[in-house]
C-alpha positions, 0 to 999 in steps of 0.5 A, spaced: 088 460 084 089 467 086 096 470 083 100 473 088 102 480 086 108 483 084 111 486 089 115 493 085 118 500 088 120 506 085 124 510 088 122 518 085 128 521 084 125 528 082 126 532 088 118 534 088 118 536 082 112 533 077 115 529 071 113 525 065 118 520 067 114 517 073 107 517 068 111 513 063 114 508 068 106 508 070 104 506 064 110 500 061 108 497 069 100 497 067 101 496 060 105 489 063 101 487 068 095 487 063 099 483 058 102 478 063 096 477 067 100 479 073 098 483 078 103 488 081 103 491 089 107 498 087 110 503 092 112 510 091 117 513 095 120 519 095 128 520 096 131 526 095 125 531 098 121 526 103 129 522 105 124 515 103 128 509 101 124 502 100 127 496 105 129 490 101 122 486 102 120 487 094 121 483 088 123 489 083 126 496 084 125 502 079 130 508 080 128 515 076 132 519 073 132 527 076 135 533 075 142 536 078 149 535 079 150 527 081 157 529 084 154 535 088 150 532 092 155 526 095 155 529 102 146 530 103 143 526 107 139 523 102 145 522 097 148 518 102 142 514 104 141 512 097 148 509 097 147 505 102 141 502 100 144 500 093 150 497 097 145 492 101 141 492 093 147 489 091 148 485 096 142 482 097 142 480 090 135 484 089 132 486 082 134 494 081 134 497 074 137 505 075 134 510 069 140 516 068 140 520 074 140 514 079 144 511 074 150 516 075 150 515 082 151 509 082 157 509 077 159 514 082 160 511 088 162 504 085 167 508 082 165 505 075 168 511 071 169 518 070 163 522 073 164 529 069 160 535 065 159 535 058 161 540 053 154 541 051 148 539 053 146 532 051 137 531 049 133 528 043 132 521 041 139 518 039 141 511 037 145 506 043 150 501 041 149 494 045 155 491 047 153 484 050 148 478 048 144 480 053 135 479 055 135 486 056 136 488 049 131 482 046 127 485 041 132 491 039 136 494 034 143 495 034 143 501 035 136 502 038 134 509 039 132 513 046 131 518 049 137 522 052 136 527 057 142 530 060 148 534 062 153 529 065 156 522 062 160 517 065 167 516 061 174 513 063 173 506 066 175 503 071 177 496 069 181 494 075 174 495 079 169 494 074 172 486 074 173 486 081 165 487 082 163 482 077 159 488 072 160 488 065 159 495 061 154 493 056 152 499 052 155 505 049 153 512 046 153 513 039 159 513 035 161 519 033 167 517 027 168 525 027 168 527 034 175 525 037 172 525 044 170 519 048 164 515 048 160 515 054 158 509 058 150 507 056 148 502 061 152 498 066 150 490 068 152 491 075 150 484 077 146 479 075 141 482 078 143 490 078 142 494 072 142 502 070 142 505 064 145 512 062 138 514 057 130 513 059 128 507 055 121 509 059 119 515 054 113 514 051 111 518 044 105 520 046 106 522 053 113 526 051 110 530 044 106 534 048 112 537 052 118 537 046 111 541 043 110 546 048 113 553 046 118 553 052 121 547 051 122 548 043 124 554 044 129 553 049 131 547 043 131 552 037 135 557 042 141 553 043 142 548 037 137 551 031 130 549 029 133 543 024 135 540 032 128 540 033 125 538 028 129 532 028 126 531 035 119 530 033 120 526 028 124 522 031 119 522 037 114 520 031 118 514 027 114 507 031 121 504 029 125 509 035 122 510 042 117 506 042 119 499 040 124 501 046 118 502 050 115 497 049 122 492 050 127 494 054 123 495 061 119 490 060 125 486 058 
């Protein structure tokens, strides 16, 4: 008997510009199909430079992370396309995980926290605290590492909100015993169906080394926080037991 396939839509958030994040989307759904015996349909669309946004005919939605501000754009035809479209995903009770900058947006507009810029820029391979018992944290540590890439952080719940939705925070950022500032919100459930996540459990050793190696990058990374910051990224990237047991669990979870 012929197995139906599953239908997936990733929604780009890239702006038109190439990143490894799509390829390593690419491979957690090949990688998963192949295990399962599963065949997927998976559409791409293009939100923020083409305006395309899925209807709600698919099984599963994956929405990228981007560069950018996630407050700037509140007033973008692209931007308020979205939102409506994660009001109706919400609703409709449909499969949607959010990565990073998707994910600010949707804590954005469903006023979950504080959306706001940190004092420094946040990149590398850094350990997250789960908060719940929950299926998407099968097969992880607590913490378990991932890649962090971002300028902005949600901090502040909005309780009062979070409860009436129904959402559960469910992850944290890196405790910081040193450091008498806030932690971040890393990972959001909100619904039984809509999750979003603050960091890119999609990154991939073999396909991230390579650009965390180019001279740019290392350079940008020695320039601001000092050769011992980069060093630590690769061998992070290098240890089995970091970012790649969260690529081969979270998303597939």
């Amino acid at each position: 008997m012929t197995i139906p396939p599953l239908r997936v839509a990733i929604i780009d958030m890239y702006d038109g510009v190439p990143n490894m994040g799509m390829q390593c989307i690419d491979t957690i759904l090949a990688h998963w199909s192949q295990e399962k015996m599963q065949p997927l349909h998976i559409e791409k669309f293009h939100l923020r430079d083409q305006n395309q946004i899925p209807d709600l005919s698919f099984d599963v939605y994956i929405s990228s992370g981007g560069p950018g501000s996630p407050t700037d754009s509140i007033e973008q035809a692209w931007d308020q396309q979205y939102t409506s479209w994660l009001e109706q995903a919400l609703a409709a009770k449909k499969w949607v995980f959010l990565i990073c900058h998707s994910f600010q947006i949707a804590c954005r507009h469903f006023n979950i926290g504080k959306v706001s810029l940190r004092k420094s820029r946040q990149i590398g391979i850094l350990p997250v605290h789960p908060l719940v018992q929950d299926d998407l944290f099968t097969g992880l540590a607590d913490p378990f590492y991932t890649l962090e890439s971002r300028y902005y952080q949600i901090t502040a719940p909005n309780d009062e909100i979070i409860e009436q939705m129904g959402a559960v925070i469910i992850a944290l950022e890196k405790e910081r015993p040193n450091i008498p500032l806030e932690r971040a919100i890393m990972g959001v459930k909100f619904n039984d169906y809509m999750y979003g996540v603050q960091f890119h459990p999609e990154a991939n050793s073999q396909l991230i080394a390579p650009y965390f190696k180019e001279s740019s990058t290392k350079n940008s990374i020695i320039e601001e926080f000092g050769i011992e910051k980069w060093n630590q990224i690769i061998a992070s990237i290098q240890d089995p037991k970091k970012i790649e047991t969260t690529f081969s669990f979270f998303i597939p979870n």
